[in-house]
MARKE-865695 format. One record per residue (C-alpha): residue in one letter; x, y, z. Coordinates in steps of 0.02 Angstrom, whole numbers, padded with zeros to 5 digits, always signed. Example, Ala and Ser with C-alpha at 12.3 -4.5 7.8 and 13.67 -1.06 7.14 Angstrom:
A+00615-00225+00390/S+00684-00053+00357/
This chain:
X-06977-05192-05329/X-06812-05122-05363/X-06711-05178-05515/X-06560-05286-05445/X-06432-05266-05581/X-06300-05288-05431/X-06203-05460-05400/X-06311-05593-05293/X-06287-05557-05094/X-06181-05692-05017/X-06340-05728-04891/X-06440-05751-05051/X-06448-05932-05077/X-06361-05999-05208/X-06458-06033-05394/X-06440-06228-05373/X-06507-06209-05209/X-06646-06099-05240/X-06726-06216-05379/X-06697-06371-05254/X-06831-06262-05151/X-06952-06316-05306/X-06933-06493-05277/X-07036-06614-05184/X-06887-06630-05057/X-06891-06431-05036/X-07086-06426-05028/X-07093-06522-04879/X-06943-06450-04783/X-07046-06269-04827/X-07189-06354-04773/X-07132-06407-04598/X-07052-06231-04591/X-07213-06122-04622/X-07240-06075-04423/X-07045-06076-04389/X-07022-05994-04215/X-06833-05893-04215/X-06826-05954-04047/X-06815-06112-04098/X-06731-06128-04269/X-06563-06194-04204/X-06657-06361-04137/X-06758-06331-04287/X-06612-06345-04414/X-06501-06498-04312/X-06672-06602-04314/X-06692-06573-04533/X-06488-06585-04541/X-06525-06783-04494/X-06619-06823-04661/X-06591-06695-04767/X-06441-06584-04863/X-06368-06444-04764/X-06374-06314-04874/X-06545-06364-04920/X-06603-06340-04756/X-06532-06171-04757/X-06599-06117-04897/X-06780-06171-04828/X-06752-06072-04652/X-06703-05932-04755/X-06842-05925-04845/X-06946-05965-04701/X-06898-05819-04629/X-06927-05700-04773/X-07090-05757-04814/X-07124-05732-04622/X-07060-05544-04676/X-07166-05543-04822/X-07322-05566-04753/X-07345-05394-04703/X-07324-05333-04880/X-07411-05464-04984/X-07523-05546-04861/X-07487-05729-04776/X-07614-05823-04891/X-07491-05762-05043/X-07305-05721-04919/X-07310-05909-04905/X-07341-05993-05069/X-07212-05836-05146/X-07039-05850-05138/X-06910-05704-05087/X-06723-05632-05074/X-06676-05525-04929/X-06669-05358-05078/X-06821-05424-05137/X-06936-05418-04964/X-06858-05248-04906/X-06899-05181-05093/X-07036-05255-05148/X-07167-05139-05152/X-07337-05164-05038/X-07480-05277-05130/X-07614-05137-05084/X-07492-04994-05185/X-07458-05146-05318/X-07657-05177-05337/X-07709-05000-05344/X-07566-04968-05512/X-07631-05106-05597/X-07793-05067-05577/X-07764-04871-05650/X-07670-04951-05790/X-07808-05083-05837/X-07938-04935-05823/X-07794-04828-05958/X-07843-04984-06088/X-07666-05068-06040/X-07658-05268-06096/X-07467-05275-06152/X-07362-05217-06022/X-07163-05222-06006/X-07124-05227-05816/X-06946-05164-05812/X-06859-05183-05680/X-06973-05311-05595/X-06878-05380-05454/X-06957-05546-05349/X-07114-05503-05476/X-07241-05408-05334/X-07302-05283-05470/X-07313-05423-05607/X-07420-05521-05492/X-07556-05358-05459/X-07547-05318-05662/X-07595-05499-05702/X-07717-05508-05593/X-07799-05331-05662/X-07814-05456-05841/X-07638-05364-05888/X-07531-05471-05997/X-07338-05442-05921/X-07161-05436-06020/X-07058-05449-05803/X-06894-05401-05847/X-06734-05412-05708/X-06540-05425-05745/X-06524-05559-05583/X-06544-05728-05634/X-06582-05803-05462/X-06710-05647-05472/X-06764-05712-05627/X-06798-05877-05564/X-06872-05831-05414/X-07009-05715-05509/X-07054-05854-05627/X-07073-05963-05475/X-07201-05844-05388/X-07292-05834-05556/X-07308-06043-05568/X-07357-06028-05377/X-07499-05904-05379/X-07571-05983-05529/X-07520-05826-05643/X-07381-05910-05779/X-07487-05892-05939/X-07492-05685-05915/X-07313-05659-05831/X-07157-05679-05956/X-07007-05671-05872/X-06868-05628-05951/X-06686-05626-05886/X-06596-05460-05971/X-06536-05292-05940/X-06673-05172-05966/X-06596-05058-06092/X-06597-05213-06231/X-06805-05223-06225/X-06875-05185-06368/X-07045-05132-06299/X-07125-05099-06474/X-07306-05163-06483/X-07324-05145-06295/X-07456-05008-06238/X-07373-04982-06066/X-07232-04979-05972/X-07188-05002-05796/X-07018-04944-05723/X-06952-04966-05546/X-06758-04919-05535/X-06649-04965-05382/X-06643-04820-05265/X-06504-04897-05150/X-06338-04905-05166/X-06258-05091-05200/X-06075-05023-05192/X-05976-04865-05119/X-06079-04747-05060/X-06063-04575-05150/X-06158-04394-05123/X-06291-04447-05191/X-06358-04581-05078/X-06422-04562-04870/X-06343-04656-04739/X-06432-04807-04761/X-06392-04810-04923/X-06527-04751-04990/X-06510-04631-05173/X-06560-04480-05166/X-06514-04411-05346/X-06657-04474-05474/X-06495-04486-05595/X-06430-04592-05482/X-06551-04734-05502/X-06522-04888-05579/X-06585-04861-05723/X-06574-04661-05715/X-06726-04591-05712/X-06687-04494-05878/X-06660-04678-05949/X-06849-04720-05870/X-06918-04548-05946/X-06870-04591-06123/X-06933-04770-06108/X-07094-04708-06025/X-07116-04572-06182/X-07095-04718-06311/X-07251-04790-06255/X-07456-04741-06246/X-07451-04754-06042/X-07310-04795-05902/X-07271-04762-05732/X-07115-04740-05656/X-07099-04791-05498/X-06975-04636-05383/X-06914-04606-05187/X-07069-04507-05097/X-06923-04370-05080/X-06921-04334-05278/X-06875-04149-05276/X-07014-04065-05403/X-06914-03978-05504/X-06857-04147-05538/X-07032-04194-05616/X-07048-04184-05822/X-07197-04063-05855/X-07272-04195-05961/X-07289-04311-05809/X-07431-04347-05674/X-07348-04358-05514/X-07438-04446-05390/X-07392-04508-05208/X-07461-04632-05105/X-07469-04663-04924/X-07557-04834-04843/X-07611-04819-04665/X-07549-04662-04651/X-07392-04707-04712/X-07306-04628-04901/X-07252-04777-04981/X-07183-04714-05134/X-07202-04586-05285/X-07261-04621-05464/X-07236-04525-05625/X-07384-04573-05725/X-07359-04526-05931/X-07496-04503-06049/X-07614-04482-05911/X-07630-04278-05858/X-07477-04207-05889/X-07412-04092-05761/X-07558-04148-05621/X-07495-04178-05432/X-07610-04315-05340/X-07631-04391-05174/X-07691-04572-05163/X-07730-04621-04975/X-07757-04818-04964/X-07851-04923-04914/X-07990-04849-04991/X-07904-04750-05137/X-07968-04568-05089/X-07893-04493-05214/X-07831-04288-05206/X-07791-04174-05356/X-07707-04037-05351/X-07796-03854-05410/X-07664-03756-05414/X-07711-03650-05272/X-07600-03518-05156/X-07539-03567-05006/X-07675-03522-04880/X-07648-03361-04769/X-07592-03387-04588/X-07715-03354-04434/X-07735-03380-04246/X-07785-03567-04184/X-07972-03618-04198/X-08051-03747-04108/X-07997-03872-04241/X-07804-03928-04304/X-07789-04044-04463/X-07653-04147-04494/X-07632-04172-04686/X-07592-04353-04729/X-07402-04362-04797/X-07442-04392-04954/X-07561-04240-04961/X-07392-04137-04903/X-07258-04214-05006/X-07395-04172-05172/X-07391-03992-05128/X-07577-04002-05070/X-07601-03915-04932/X-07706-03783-04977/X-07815-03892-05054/X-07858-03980-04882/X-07892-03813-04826/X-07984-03758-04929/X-08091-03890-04898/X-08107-03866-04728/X-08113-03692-04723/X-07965-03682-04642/X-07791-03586-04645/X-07628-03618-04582/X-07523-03597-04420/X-07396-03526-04466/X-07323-03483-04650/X-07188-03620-04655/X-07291-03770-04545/X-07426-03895-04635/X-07539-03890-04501/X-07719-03794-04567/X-07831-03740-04421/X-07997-03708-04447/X-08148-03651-04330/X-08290-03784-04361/X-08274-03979-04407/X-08284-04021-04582/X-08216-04208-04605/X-08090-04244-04749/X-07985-04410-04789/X-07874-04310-04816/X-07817-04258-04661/X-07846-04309-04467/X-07938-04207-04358/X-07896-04138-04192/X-07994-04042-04072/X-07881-03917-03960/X-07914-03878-03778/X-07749-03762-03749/X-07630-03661-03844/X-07480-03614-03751/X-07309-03550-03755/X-07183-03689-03755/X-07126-03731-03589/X-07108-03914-03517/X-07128-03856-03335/X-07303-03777-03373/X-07367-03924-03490/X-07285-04061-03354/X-07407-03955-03196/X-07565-03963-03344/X-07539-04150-03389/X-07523-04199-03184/X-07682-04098-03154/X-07790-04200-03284/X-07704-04346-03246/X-07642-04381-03407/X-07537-04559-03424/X-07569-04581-03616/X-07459-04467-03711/X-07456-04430-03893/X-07332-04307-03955/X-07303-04244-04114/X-07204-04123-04185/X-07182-04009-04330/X-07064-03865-04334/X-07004-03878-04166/X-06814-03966-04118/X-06885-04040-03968/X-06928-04238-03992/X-07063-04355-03923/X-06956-04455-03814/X-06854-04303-03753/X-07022-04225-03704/X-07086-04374-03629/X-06945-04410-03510/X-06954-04224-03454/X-07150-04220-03406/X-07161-04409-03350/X-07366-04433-03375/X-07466-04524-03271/X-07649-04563-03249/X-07777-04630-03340/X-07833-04502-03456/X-07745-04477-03646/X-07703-04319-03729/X-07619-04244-03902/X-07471-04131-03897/X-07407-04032-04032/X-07239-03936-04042/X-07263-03824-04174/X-07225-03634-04224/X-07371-03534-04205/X-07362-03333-04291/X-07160-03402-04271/X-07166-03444-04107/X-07128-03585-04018/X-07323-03674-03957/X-07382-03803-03885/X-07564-03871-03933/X-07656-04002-03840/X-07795-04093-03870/X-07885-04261-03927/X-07925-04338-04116/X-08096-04282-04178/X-08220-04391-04120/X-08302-04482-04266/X-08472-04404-04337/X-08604-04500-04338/
């Protein structure tokens, strides 16, 4: 979760409000809230208005709908005994990412940790319940309160301290980790340094910079600092671990591990925790399209890791500047989804829109890598029908524009 050291959002509700949640009265108004359809929250709302405080009844369909947001992230069975603010579900980071931190700092020896920057409390809530003992620090007071409350809830109070401060006035002194997780959006004007959606791009640009992270990660036997996926390398102190980590196929975020193995890049694929580690290896040599096409999971690209997946497989890649590895027999990796390929082609929609009608192909996956072309551009154009599925790729090939289809690997038995 992202530090929020920026004033309360005017949807956030306000303090007073947010601790009359914790009362009997706001109990039962969450309560009879827990399965709140959107379709129906205006009748929803006018019905609770008769016996109970306006604003209090906002503030419970607020929350009702965040923890109806949360659940994706944390879970129901914890979404709705936790408590939220809008910044808090969109940053808060996923329970499986949360869990699998905590559990690599409780295997480093960690049982003092200072969570800085600890936002709603997601990543106090894993540590605890690794047997951590957590310092959760925030600037936001509502923040504050809100963390404490989802450490009462969850039954977790005697190993979460929260504390309401800015970050730079810890003293973290007798702790044996530290955890770090600056906000990476912008809360005022935009500037160069952030996307359009606000999003911060430049690691100096966080909140706290990540220079100010480094040093407070450095003063410590272990930490982790929590950075965008996008964290340009050169970026990366050589006396960090960097490790990213996708779940479901998905990169969630980038950590900078210290006192762990300095200057190590690792992929950690969840569920499951397969866990990659870079060997320093050459980018593979490029070579003509085998039977087989891997698709490295993003987090296996954004570590630089290629041409460890294909080495693995055996495998090389398409073309120099494209992180697709091809390989001529079926070697399975977690690493990296398999596809078999029926037909490499020159790219031309009129060819590949006669092929697809002559298998009858109505399920259409496309991807893309390299090519300016996009899925639902593509799909408009060749309009598939039928029963039978197929795999597109638009890809470079030697530098040329390709097309590859085919079908996932079918699993080995």
């Amino acid at each position: 979760m992202r530090c929020e050291n920026g004033p309360v959002s005017a949807t956030t509700p306000p303090f007073e409000t947010f601790h009359a949640l914790l009362t009997d009265e706001g109990q039962a108004l969450l309560g009879a809230l827990r399965d709140l359809d959107p379709a129906a929250e205006l009748t929803a709302a006018t019905r609770l208005r008769r016996d109970h405080p306006t604003e209090l009844v906002s503030a419970a369909i607020g929350q009702a709908r965040l923890r109806q947001r949360a659940a994706a992230k944390f879970g129901a069975a914890d979404a709705y005994r936790m408590y939220f603010t809008p910044d808090g579900v969109e940053q808060a980071t996923r329970a499986t990412v949360a869990a699998h931190r905590a559990e690599r700092f409780a295997a480093l020896g960690a049982r003092r940790l200072a969570d800085l920057c600890c936002g709603v409390g997601g990543d106090a809530i894993a540590l605890a319940r690794a047997g951590v003992r957590v310092l959760a620090v925030d600037r936001s007071p509502l923040t504050c309160a809100v963390a404490r409350a989802n450490a009462a809830a969850l039954g977790l109070a005697e190993l979460i301290e929260v504390r309401c401060a800015d970050v730079a006035d810890v003293d973290t002194a007798g702790y044996d980790a530290v955890f770090v997780d600056p906000a990476r959006r912008a809360t005022g004007r935009g500037g160069s340094a952030t996307g359009g959606r606000g999003r911060i791009f430049d690691p100096e640009a966080y909140s706290p910079p990540l220079s100010w992270a480094v040093g407070a990660a450095r003063a410590v036997p272990h930490a982790a600092l929590k950075v965008a996926p996008g964290v340009p390398h050169e970026a990366i102190p050589g006396d960090a671990e960097a490790e990213w980590i996708s779940d479901g196929g998905d990169v969630k975020e980038a950590v900078l591990w210290f006192g762990t193995a300095p200057g190590a890049r690792r992929a950690t694929l969840l569920p499951g925790a397969a866990s990659l580690t870079g060997a320093g290896l050459p980018d593979p040599g490029p070579g003509p399209v085998g039977r087989w096409l891997y698709e490295p999971d993003g987090a296996v690209i954004r570590a630089h890791l290629v041409a460890d997946v294909a080495q693995r497989v055996g495998g090389r890649l398409i073309d120099p500047t494209i992180a697709y590895v091809t390989a001529d027999e079926l070697v399975p990796t977690p690493y990296a989804s398999a596809y078999e390929i029926t037909d490499v082609l020159p790219f031309n929609v009129k060819r590949l829109k006669a092929l697809l009608r002559e298998r009858e192909v109505g399920v259409l996956t496309v991807k893309k890598r390299g090519s300016p072309v996009t899925p639902e551009e593509l799909r408009k154009k060749v309009r598939p029908q039928g029963a039978a599925s197929a795999t597109v790729f638009l890809t470079r090939v030697a530098g040329a524009p390709s097309m590859l289809i085919g079908h996932p690997a079918r699993p080995v038995a």
